[in-house]
N, C-alpha and C positions, 0 to 999 in steps of 0.2 A: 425593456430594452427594444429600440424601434428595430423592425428586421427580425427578431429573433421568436422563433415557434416558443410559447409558453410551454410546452414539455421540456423543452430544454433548459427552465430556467433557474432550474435545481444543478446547474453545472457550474460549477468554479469557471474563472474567465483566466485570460491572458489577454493582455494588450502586444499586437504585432505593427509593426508598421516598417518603411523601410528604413531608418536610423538606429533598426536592430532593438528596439525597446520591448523585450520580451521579459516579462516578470511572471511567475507561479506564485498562484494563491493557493491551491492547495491541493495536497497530494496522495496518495491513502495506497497504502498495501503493495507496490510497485505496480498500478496500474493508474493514470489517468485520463482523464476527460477534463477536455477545457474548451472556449469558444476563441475562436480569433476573432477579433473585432478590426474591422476593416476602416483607417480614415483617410488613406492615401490616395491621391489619385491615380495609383499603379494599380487598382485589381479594377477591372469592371462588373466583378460578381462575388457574391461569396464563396470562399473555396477552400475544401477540407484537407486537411493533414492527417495523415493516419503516419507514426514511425515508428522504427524498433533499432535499437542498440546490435551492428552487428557484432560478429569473433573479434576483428580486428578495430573496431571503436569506429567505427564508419556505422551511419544511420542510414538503410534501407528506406524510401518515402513512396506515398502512392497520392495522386490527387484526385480528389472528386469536385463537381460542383455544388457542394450544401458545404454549409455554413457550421455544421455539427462537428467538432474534433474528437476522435476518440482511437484508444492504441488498448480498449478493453477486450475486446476479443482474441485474448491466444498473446499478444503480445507484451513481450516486455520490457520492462524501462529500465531506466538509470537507476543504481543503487543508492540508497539514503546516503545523503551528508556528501554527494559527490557532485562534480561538474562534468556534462558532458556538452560535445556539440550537436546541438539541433539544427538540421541544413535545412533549410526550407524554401521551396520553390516553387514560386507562386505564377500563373496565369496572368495576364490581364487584357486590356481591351485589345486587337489587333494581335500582333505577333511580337510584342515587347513581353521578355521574358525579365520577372524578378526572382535576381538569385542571392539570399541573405545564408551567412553562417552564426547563427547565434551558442552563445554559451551560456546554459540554464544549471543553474545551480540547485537539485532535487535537496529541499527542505526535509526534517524528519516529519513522520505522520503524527495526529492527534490519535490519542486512546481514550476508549471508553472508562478500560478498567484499568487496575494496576497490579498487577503481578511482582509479589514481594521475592527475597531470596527465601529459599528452605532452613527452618530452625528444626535442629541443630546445624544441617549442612554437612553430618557425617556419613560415608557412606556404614552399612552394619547393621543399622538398624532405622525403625520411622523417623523419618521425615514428614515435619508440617509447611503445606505451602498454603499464603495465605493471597485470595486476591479482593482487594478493598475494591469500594464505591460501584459494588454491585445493585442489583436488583435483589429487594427482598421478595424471598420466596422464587427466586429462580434457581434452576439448576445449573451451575457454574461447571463448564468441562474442561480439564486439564490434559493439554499434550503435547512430547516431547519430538525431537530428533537428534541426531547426529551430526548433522548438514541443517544450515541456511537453505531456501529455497521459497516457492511459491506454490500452494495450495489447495486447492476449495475448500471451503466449509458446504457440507452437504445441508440444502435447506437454507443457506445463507446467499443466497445473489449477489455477485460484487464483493463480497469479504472476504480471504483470502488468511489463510495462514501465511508467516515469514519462514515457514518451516519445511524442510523437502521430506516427504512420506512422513507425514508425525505418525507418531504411533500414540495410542489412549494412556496418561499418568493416570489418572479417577476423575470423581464427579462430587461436588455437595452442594446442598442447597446455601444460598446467601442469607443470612439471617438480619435479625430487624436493624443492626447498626451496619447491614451493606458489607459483610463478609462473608466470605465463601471460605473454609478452612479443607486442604483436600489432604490427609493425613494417607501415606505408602510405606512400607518398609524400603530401603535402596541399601543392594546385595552388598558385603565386601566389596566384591570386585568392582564396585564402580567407584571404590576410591583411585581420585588422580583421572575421574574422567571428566569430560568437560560435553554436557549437554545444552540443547535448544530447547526453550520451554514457551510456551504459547497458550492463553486461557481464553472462555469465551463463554457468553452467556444464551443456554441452547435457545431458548425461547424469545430474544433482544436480538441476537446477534451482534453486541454489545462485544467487542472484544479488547483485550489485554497487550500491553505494550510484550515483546519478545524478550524473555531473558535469559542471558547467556549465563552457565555457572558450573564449577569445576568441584566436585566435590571432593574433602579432604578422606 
């Protein structure tokens, strides 16, 4: 892509221009990175957006002049499966100020792995959770929370849990047909509770769609 630093070209794009044509190609863990591609004659340079979602649904923005978009550091976005608006304002040649409101529609992410429901699904005694189309011979880790949120993976850069403080369910190796089986006992008393579970492959950082599930 003419104009654009080859480091950067492992980034998902978005098309901006001023008739508001903003589409997301893709979107991963509630963080992204995208480039603005400029074909207007309203910007006379490349110019970066950095945003975040504030308390009251209003979007905080900062500009720079590169061409890199990114809301990765510390920042964070729109929740899956919603629409928010993106304000974005742009610089250009002289003292002409372009000002768009766009509304982006945050697509659900792609997963590596799949993380099944628990069989039986009683609370009382073990439970098998199982998570498909692993890595053989990887150690597959399982963990929960209480709360939705955003998390690091220690050792994972850029992957994130969907989960607030997980705490460790187990661990097992993926075997030759791409299964990981992580077998817990779950107490009584967690029947009628309703957990966040989140899987991940330590040595891929290959990870698992979030699933939510209420045990009987």
């Amino acid at each position: 892509m003419d104009g654009v630093d080859g480091s950067h070209d492992n980034l998902p794009q978005i098309n901006y221009s001023c008739e508001s044509d903003v589409s997301t190609l893709s979107f991963h863990l509630g963080y992204m990175n995208f480039h603005v591609i400029d074909s207007t004659p309203y910007f006379g340079q490349w110019t970066k957006f950095t945003w975040v979602i504030g308390d009251d649904g209003t979007i905080d923005y900062f500009i720079n002049d590169e061409l890199l978009v990114s809301s990765e550091a510390g920042m964070a976005a729109p929740l899956f499966g919603t629409e928010a608006t993106l304000a974005i304002r742009g610089r250009s040649v002289g003292t002409t100020i372009l000002n768009d409101d766009t509304v982006v529609f945050v697509p659900p992410p792609d997963y590596d792995l799949t993380l099944h429901e628990p069989l039986p699904g009683i609370a009382g005694g073990p439970n098998s959770f199982q998570v498909s189309e692993c890595t053989f011979g990887e150690t597959v880790v399982l963990k929960y929370s209480l709360k939705t949120g955003t998390a690091d993976i220690a050792g994972c850069p850029g992957i994130y849990f969907e989960l607030d403080s997980p705490k460790l369910v187990g661990s097992a190796v993926a075997n030759y047909f791409g299964d990981a089986w992580i077998t817990v006992p779950i107490p009584g008393v967690a029947s009628g509770l309703t957990v966040h579970l989140q899987a991940y492959e330590k040595g891929t950082c290959l990870i698992s769609n979030p699933l939510e599930y209420t045990f009987e």
